[in-house]
N, C-alpha and C positions, 0 to 999 in steps of 0.2 A: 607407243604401246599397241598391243595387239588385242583385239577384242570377240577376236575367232571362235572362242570357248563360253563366250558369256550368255549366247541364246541357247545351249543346252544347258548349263547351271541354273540357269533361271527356270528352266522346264522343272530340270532335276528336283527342286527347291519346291517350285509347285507342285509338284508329285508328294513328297515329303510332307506339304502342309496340310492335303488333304486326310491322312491317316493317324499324324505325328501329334499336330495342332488343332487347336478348335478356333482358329482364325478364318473370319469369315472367307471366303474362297473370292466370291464378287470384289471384297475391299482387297486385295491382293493383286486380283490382277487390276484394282484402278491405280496401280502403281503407276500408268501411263508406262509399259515396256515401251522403249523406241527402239534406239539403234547405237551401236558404236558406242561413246563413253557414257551417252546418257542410261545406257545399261551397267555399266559398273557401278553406277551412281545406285541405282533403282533396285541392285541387286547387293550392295551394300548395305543397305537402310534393311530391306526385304533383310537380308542372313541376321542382321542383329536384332530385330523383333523376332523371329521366329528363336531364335536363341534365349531370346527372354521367356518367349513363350514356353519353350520345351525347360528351360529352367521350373518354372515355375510348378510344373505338371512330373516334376521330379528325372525329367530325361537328361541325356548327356547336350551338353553344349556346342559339340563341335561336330556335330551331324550337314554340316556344311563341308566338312571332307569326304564325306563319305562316299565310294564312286566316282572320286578324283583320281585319275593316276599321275603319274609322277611329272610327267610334260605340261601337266595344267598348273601342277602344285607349284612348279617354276619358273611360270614366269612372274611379268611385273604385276599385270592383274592383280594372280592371289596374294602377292607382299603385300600389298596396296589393301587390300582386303582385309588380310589378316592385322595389320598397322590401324586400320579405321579400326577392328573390333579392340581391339588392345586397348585403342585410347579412350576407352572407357572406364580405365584404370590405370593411369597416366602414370603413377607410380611405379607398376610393373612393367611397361612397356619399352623399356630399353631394349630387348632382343628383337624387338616388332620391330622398331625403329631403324637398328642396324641392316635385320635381315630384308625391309623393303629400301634402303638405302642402296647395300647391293645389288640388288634385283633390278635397279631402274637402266637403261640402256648407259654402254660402257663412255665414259667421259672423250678419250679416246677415239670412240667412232662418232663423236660430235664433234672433232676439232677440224676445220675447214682449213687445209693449204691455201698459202699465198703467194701464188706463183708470181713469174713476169719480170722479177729484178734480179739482177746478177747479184747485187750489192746490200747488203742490210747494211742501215747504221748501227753502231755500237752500241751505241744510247739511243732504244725508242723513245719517243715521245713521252715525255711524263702525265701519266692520266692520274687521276684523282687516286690517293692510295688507301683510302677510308671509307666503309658501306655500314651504313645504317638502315637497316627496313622497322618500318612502322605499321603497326598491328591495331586493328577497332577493337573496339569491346562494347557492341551494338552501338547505340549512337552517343558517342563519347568523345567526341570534337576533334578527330582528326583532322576533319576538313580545314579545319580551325588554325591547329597548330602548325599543317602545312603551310595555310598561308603567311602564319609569323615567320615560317624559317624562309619563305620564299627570299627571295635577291639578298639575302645574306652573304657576303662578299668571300666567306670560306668554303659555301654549301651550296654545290649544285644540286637542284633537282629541278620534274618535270611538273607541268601542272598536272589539277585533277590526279586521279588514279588510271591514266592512264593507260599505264605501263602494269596493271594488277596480276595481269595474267602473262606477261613475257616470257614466265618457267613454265608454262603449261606444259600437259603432254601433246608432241606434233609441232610445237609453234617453232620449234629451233630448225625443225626439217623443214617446215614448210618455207622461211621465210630465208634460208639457207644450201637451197636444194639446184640454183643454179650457179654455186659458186659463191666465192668471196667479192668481183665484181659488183655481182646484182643485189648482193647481201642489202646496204641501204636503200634499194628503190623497193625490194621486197619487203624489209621493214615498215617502210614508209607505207605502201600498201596494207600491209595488215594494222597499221595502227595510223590512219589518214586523219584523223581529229587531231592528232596533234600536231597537224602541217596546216589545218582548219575546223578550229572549233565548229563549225555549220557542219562539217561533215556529216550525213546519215549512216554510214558504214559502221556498221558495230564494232568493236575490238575484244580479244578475248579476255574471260573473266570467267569469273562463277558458273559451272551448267546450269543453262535456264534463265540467267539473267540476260536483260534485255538492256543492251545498250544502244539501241539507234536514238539518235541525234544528241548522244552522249553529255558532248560538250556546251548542250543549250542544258540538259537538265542538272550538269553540275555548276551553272551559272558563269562560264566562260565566254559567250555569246556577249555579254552586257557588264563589261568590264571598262574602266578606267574612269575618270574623273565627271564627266557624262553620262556614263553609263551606255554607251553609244556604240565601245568597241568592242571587235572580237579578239580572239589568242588567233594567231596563225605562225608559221615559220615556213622562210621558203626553203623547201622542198628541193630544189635543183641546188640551192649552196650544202645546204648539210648532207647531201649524199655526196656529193664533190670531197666535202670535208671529213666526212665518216671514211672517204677510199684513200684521202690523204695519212690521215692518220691509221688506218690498218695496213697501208704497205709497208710499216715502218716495222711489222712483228713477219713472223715466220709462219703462223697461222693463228686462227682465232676461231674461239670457242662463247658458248655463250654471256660468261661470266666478263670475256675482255669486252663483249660485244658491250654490254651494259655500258661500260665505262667510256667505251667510244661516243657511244649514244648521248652519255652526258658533257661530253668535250666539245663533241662537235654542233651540238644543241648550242652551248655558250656559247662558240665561235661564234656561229652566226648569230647571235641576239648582238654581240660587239661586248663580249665580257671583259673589262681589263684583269681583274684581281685573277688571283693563282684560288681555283677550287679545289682543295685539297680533299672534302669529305661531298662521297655522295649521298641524299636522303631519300630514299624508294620505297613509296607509298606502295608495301603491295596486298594491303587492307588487309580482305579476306580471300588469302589463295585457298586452292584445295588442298587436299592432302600429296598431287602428286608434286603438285606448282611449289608447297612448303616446303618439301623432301629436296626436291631439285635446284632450290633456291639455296637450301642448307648444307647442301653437297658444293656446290661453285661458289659458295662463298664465306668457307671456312672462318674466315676472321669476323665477321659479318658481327652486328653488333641490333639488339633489338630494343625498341618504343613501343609498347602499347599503353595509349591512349584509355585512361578509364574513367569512371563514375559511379555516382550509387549503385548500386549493381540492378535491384528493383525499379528503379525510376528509370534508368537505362534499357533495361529490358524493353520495359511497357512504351517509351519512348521509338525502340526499334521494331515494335509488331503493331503498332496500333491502326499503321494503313490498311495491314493485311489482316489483323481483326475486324477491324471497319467494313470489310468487303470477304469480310469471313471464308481468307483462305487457308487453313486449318494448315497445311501443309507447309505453309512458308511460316506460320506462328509457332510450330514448333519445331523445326530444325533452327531457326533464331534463337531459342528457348536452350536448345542444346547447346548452342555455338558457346552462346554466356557461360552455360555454369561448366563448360569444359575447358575455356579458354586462358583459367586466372593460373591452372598450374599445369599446361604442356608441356611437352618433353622440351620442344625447342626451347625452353627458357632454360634447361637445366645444360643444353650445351652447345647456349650462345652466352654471352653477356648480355643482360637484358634488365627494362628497367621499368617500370610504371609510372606513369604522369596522372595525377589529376586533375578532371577539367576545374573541378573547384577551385583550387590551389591555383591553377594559372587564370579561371575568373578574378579571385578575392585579392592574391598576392600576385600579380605577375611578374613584380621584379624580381623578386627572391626566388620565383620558382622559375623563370628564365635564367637567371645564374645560375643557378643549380646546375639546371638541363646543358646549360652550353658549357659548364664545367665538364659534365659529362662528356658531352661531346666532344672536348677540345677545340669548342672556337671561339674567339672573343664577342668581343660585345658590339653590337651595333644597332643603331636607332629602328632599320627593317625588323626588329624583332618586333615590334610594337604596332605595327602595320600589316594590316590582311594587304596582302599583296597575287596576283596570279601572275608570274612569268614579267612581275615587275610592275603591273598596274593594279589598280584595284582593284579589292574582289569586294563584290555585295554582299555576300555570302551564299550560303546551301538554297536554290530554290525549296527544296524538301522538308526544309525546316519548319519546325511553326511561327517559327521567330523572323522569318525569309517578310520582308517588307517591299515591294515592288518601288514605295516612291521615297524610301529613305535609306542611309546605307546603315548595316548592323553594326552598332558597338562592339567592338572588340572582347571589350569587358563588361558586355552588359552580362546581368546575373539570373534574368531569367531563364535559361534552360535549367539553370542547377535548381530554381527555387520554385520548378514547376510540380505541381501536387498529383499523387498516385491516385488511382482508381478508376480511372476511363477501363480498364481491361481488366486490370487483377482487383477482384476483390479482398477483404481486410485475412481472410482463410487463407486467399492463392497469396497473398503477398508474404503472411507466417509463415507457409510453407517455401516459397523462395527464399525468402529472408533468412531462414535456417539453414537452408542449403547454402545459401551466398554466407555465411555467418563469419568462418574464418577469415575469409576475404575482406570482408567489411571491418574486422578488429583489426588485419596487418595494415589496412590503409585509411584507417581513422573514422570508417563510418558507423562506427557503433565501440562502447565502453564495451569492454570484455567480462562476460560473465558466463564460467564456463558451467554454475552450478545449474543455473537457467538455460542454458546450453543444452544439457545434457538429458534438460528435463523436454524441451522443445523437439529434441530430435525422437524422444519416446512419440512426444502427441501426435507427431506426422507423419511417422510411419505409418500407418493404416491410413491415412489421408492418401496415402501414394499410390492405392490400390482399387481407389476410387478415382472419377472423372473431377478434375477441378472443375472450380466453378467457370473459366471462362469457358471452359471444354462443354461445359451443358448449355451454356448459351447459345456456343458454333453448331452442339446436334440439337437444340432446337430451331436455330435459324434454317437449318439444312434441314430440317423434316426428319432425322433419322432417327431411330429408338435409341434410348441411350444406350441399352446393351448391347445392339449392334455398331456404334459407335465406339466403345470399349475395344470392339474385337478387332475395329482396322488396324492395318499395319502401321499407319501415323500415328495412333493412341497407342497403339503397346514400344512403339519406337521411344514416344518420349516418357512415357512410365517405366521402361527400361533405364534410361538416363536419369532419370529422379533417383530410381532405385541404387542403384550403380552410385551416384552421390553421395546416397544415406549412407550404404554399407562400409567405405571407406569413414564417413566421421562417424560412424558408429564403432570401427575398428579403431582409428588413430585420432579423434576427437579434431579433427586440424585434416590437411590436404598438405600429405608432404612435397615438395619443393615448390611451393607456392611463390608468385612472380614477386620482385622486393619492390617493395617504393620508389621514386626519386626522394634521398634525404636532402630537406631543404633547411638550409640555414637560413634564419629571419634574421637582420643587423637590430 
């Protein structure tokens, strides 16, 4: 992607805000501008508060084109742009979706020639012909269920989430830029934790997230029966084995890359079984990493991992309440109440797990899922396992025990109690907002007459500062009412709002994600 345009838009924008909006100027620019993608990031967030802003004060919405001409309006940037504002109204967003789909660089000029042999075989090598990617829903036990499906004799996948950010934008060119040859040592390079969990080297993911010494903090370091060992793979056979297996096509692109990746990973572990279904943890990508994910891999097939949705929340912000960084608490905040009906759900197959359900019933609800998935049954489903040895579990967890290994099935995370962050007001007013969600997946009896009456009482709730939000600008010193006016407080009082308005319209969230239907014998 190109990011030539984004330090004059951002100017533009600041120009804009001073006459248009009554947003504080000082909270605007502590957006932290940097450089390159962390500017579309920065200038993303920025166009959609000022958008709410200028709604509010009764102006046009789309005062973000304004001064664009036509070379800016096309490239992947503004698709990207315009795709993040849309999905604020997930429902209407299929034209966003298409038009930044097309917009991303041509499939085409990513396919890397394989030169070197006169002779192709007929029959490439058979790689895995089935993709599954798996989705968070703040902290709702992916790490969890990864480790059930690990060394499942059908399902290859990687440890950790390694591989989260693989569709970034850049990551294809970079790791791709000398050729098909260098393809796997350049891979191995940019993602070296997975050749040595010790490794410091960050791997791409999230802007802003900080992955050094990755594989100690997802608990890969202190794996196996002891507790003693770490993940590693050597390095010189799987690039050996990733060039074996790519001479056998005519070129490769990222989506074959994947599949090589997961071949020649088993190769060298000494896989015997035939892995027919891959499982690709790619948590939480961006909006470009999702699009580019969903574009290569058509048939692609989605899990998202879920839970209460309030105890979930508070569960996923409470470090960064703790250390009161307002900015990570509420783009979390967003992530949740945006994520239960995305477009991707509506055109992938796609399916919801609860962690309850695999707490309380695991068998039934492992049947289920591996019906779902088409793979049979075996005893690794019952076992946290990493890359085939034990896993402890999530250092991060509260539940993370340094001298004992985690029950699989233990019940505390689901039975742990609300109010460390959201008070009994912020949780009604989540609660409400999460409402539909919590009736299609059993965490609440449906009552839409009390419904209807709850979405009246929170509306003006939405226009003031929740209570954890007065707690963060009294810990920071700030007045409330300049508090109010940052670009982070009107960002997610935007997104409440935007919430309301849709179940104020359609009482429900149309295409909302379905359950796994679980039969009990």
């Amino acid at each position: 992607m190109q990011f030539s345009n984004l330090k004059s838009l951002l100017c533009l924008y600041l120009v804009f805000s001073f006459h248009l909006t009554h947003i504080d100027k000082v909270n605007i620019i502590n957006y932290n501008i940097s450089q390159d993608i962390n500017d579309l990031y920065n200038f993303q967030f920025l166009a959609k508060a000022l958008q709410f802003s200028g709604a509010q004060e009764g102006r046009r919405g789309d005062l973000y084109k304004k001064g664009l001409d036509d070379a800016v309006r096309a490239t992947a940037d503004f698709a990207v742009l315009e795709y993040y504002l849309a999905k604020f109204r997930p429902h209407e967003a299929d034209k966003a979706v298409q038009n930044a789909l097309a917009a991303l660089p041509p499939k085409v000029d990513e396919e890397v020639l394989i030169d070197g042999r006169d002779h192709k075989p007929a029959t490439p090598p058979a790689l895995a012909d089935k993709l599954i990617g798996m989705l968070h829903f703040g902290r709702s036990g992916t790490g969890f269920l990864h480790s059930l499906l690990d060394s499942h004799p059908e399902v290859s996948t990687l440890p950790s989430i390694y591989l989260r950010g693989f569709f970034n934008a850049g990551v294809w060119n970079k790791i791709s830029a000398d050729g098909w040859r260098r393809l796997p040592e350049r891979f191995a390079d940019e993602f070296a934790v997975l050749f040595d969990a010790n490794s410091p080297r960050s791997t791409p993911g999230m802007i802003g997230e900080n992955s050094f010494l990755f594989g100690r903090k997802k608990g890969m370091t202190t794996v196996g029966e002891d507790r003693n060992e770490s993940l590693s793979l050597d390095r010189d056979q799987f690039c050996a084995e990733a060039l074996r297996l790519m001479e056998n096509f005519t070129n490769v692109d990222p989506a074959l890359f994947l599949l090589v990746i997961h071949a020649a990973f088993e190769k060298v572990l000494g896989t015997k079984t035939k892995k027919h279904t891959v499982f690709y943890h790619i948590h939480n990508p961006d909006d470009f990493s999702k699009l580019n994910f969903l574009r290569y891999a058509p048939n692609a097939r989605l899990i998202m991992m879920v839970r209460e949705p309030v105890q979930s929340c508070e569960s996923w912000v409470r470090h960064d309440f703790k250390y009161n960084d307002y900015n990570k608490v509420i783009h979390r905040i967003i992530s949740m109440l945006f994520a239960i009906d995305q477009i991707a759900f509506r055109i992938r197959d796609s399916v919801g797990v609860r962690l309850e359900d695999l707490k309380t019933k695991p068998e039934a609800t492992l049947r289920s899922l591996r019906t779902w998935m088409g793979v049979e049954d075996s005893p690794t489903l019952y076992q946290m396992t990493a890359q085939g040895k034990k896993w402890w579990g999530d250092p991060s967890s509260p539940d993370y025990d340094t001298n004992k290994a985690m029950d699989p099935f233990d019940r505390a995370s689901i039975q742990r109690s609300v109010g460390n962050v959201f008070s009994e007001q912020d949780q009604f007013v989540l609660g409400t907002l999460f409402y539909p969600f919590s009736v299609r997946f059993g965490y609440r009896e449906p009552d839409p007459v009390a419904f209807e009456k709850d979405l009246k009482e929170i509306r003006p709730l939405l226009d003031e500062l929740l209570d954890f939000e007065k707690v963060m600008s009294e810990r920071s010193k700030i007045d409330p009412d300049q508090f109010k006016r940052s670009g982070n407080c009107l960002l997610l009082h935007a997104g409440l709002v935007d919430r309301w308005d849709v179940l104020n319209e359609f009482k429900n969230y149309p295409h909302l994600l379905p359950p796994l239907k679980i039969t009990v014998d």
